[in-house]
N, C-alpha and C positions, 0 to 999 in steps of 0.2 A: 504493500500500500504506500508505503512511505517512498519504494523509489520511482510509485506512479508518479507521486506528485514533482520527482523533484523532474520529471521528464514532463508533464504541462508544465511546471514553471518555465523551465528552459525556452521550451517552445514559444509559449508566450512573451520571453523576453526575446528571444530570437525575432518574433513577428514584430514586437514593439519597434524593435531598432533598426530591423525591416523598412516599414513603417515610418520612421521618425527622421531617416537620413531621406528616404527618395521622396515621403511628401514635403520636407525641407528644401530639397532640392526643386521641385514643381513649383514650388509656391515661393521663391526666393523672391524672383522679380515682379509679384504684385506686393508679398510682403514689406518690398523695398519702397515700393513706390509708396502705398500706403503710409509708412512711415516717412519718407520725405514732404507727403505732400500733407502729414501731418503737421511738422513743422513751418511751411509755407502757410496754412492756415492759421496758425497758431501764433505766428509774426506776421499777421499781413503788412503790417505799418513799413517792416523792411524790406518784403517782395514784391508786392501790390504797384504797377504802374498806371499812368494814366491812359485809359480807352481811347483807340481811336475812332472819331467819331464822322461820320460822311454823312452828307445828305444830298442827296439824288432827286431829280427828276425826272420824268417821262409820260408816256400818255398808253393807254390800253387799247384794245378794241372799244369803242362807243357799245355796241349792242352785246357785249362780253356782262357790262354790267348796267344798261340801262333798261335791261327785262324785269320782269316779275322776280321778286325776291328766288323763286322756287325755280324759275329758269336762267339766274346769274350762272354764267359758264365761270365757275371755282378752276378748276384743273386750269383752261387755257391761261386765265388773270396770274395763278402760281408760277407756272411754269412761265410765261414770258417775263414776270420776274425774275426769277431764277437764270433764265439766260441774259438778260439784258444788262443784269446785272452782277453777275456771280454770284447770286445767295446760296449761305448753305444753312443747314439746321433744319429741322423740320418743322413742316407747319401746325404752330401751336395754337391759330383764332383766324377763324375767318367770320368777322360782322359786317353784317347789313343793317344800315337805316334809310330812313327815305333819300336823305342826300348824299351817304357816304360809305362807303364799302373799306373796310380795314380789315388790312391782311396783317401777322404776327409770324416771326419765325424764330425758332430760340435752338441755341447748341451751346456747350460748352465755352464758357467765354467771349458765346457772339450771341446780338439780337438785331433782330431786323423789323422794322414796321412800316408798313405802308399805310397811307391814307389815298384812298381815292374818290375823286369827285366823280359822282354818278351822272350827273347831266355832259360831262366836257370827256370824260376819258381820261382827265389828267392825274396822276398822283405826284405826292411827296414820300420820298421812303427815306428815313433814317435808319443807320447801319452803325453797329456797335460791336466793335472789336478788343477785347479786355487783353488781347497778350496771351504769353504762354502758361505763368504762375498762375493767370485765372480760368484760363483748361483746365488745368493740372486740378486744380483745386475743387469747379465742377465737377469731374471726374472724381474727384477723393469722394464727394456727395451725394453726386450719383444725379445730379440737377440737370435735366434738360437735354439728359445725353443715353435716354433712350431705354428701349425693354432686355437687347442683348447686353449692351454695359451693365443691367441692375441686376441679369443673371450673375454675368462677373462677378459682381460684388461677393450677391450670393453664395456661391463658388468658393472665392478666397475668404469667405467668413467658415466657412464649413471648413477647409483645408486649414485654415489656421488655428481654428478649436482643435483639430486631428493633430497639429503636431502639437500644439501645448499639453494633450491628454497621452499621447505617446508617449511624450519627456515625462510625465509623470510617473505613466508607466513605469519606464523605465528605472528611474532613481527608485523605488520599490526595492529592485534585483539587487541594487548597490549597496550590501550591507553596510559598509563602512562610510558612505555616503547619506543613505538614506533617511537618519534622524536630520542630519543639520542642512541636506536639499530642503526637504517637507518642513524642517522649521523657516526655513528661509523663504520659501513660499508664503506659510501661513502668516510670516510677520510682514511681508510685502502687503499679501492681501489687505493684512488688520489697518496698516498705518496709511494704505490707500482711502479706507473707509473711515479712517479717523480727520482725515484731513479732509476729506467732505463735508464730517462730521461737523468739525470744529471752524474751520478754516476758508470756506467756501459759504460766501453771503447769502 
């Protein structure tokens, strides 16, 4: 009986460390990022630049939008944006009123808006470009950049609790480790929650 066990132990330390080196490995470079663009967020004051800002004009098809709300051709008005102008980001608002049709586009560090006048064809679009650090940081948030990016997330949230729970695992097997790992842990955790506790308004 005793030398079943110590052959699951093994095994289970074998799979842990299995485990803990190649999902390590997998998840290096979101883990990386995650944490860089932890600290970009975390100092904006120091990475944050100023947006460049454009504003554009142009004119549409007249009968694109000066049908019945239910017959505004949406797609053509998007897409002749889109090429007229290079927008990217997907389209987040498209409103109608009686005199104005506003288009919205948002991505990662950009936004784009159009106003257009329903009687003339004519719009104004303003165009919003934050930089890299403010991708970077959309992307840390997960804001505006989409259903596949917030699987990612997903993903490296799941991989990342997998190696934390592996390493624990692991330091388990480490006799002569495993009191002052697992204290060291637990006093991480406590003084994490004390300074919430205490420390945070």
């Amino acid at each position: 009986m005793a030398h079943q066990r110590q052959v699951v132990r093994r095994h289970v330390a074998s799979w842990a460390r299995w485990l803990h080196i190649y999902l390590s490995m997998v998840s290096f470079a979101i883990l990386f990022f995650f944490a860089v663009t932890g600290l970009t967020l975390n100092h904006a004051e120091y990475f944050s630049a100023e947006p460049r800002v454009a504003q554009l004009k142009g004119t549409v098809e007249l009968n694109w939008v000066k049908a019945e709300d239910a017959a505004v051709n949406k797609l053509a008005v998007v897409e002749h944006l889109r090429q007229a102008h290079g927008i990217r980001g997907a389209l987040s608002d498209f409103r109608l009123d009686d005199a104005q049709a506003s288009v919205s586009f948002k991505g990662p560090g950009y936004a784009a808006d159009a106003f257009i006048n329903r009687e003339t064809g004519e719009y104004e679009l303003t165009e919003t470009r934050s930089g890299f650090v403010a991708i970077i940081n959309d992307l840390h948030k997960g804001r505006d950049s989409g259903r596949i990016w917030s699987w990612l997330i997903d993903a490296s949230a799941v991989l990342m609790s997998l190696v934390s729970l592996t390493g624990l695992v692991l330091i388990w097997f480490v006799k002569r480790r495993r009191l002052s790992g697992l204290l060291l842990a637990a006093m991480c955790g406590v003084a994490c929650y004390l300074i919430y506790l205490f420390l945070i308004p």
